[in-house]
Legacy VTK file of the C-alpha trace (Angstrom):
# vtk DataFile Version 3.0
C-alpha trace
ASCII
DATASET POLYDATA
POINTS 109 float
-10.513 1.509 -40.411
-13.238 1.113 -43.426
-15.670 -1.968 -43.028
-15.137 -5.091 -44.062
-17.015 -5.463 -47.527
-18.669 -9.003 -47.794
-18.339 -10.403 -51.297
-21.745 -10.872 -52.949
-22.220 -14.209 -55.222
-24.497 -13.808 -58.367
-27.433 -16.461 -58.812
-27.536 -18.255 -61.310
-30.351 -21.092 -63.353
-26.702 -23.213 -63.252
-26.577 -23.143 -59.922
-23.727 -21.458 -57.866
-21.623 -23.764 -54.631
-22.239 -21.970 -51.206
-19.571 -19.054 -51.110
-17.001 -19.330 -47.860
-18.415 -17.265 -45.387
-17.339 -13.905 -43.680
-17.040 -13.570 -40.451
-18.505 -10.624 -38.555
-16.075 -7.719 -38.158
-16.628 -6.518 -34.473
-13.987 -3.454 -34.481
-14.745 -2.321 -37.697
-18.148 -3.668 -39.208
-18.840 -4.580 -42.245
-20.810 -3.617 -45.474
-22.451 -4.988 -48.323
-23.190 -3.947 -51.867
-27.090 -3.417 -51.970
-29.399 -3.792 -55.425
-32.815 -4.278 -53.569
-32.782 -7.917 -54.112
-29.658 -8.366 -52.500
-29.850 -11.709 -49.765
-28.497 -12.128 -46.490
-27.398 -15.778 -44.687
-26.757 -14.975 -41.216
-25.244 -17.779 -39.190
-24.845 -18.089 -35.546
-21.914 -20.591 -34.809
-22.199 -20.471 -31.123
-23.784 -23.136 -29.581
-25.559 -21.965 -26.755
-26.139 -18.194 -26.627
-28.446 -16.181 -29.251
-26.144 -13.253 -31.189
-27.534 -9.656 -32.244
-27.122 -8.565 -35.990
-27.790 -4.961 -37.212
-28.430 -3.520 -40.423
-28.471 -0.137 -40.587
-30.712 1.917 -41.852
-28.676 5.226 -42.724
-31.850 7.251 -44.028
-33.691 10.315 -41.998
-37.163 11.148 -42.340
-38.611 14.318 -41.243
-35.464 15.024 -39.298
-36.051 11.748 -37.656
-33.384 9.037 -38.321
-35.023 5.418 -39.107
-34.364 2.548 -36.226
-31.795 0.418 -37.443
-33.345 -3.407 -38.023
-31.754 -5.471 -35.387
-32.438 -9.091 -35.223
-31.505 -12.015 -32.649
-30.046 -14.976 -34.487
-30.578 -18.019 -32.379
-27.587 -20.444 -31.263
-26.566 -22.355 -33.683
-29.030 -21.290 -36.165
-29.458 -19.944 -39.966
-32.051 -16.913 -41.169
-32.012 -15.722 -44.557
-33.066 -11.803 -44.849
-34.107 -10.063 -48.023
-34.950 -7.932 -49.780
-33.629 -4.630 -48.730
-35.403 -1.370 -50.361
-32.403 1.118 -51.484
-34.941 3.421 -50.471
-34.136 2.593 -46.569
-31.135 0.471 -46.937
-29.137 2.491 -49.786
-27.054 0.708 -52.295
-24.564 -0.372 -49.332
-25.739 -1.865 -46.228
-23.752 -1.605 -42.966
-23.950 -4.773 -40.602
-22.741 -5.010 -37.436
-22.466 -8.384 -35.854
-22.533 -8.950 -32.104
-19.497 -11.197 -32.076
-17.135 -13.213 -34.329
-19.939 -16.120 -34.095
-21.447 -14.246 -36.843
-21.064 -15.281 -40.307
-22.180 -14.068 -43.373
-22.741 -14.807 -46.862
-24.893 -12.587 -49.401
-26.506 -13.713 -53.079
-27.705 -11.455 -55.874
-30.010 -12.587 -58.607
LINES 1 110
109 0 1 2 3 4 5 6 7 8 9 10 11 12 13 14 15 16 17 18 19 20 21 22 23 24 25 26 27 28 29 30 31 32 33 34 35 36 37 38 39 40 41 42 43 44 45 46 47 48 49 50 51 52 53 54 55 56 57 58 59 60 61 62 63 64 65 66 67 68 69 70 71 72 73 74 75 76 77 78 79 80 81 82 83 84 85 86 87 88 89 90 91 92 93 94 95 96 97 98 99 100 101 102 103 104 105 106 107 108
């Protein structure tokens, strides 16, 4: 099966109300549409144990791939990631969450 696109909401100077969130897709992963300004929310919904995300970097150089940029997400807890260079990213960005505690919601400007 593809991965599980998360819907990107455009910034606006009007303001835009927090998008529903997307839940991490542990069979399948799931992928975002990347500009280089492109913003990540990455919530952790369980309340005691810290949860992995990975975004993949799906570039080589000299042969050599890139490390993939995993982070630990604390329980219960929020970080915001961005920006992410097309140059290491690309224009889509595979995630992988460590569980379904994983949520996700992405902003363009």
């Amino acid at each position: 099966m593809p991965r599980v696109t998360i819907p990107v909401t455009k910034l606006s100077d009007a303001g835009v109300a927090d998008p529903a969130e997307t839940t991490a897709d542990t069979v399948n992963g799931n992928q975002v549409a990347n500009t280089g300004k492109t913003v990540i929310r990455v919530r952790n919904e369980h309340a005691t144990v810290a949860q992995n995300v990975t975004f993949q970097t799906p570039i080589t150089v000299g042969g050599k791939a890139v490390d993939d940029t995993v982070v630990s997400i604390p329980a219960t807890a929020t970080r915001t990631f961005g920006s992410f260079p097309t140059a290491l990213y690309g224009t889509q960005i595979p995630i992988d969450g460590a569980t379904t505690d994983i949520k996700f919601v992405v902003f363009e400007p």
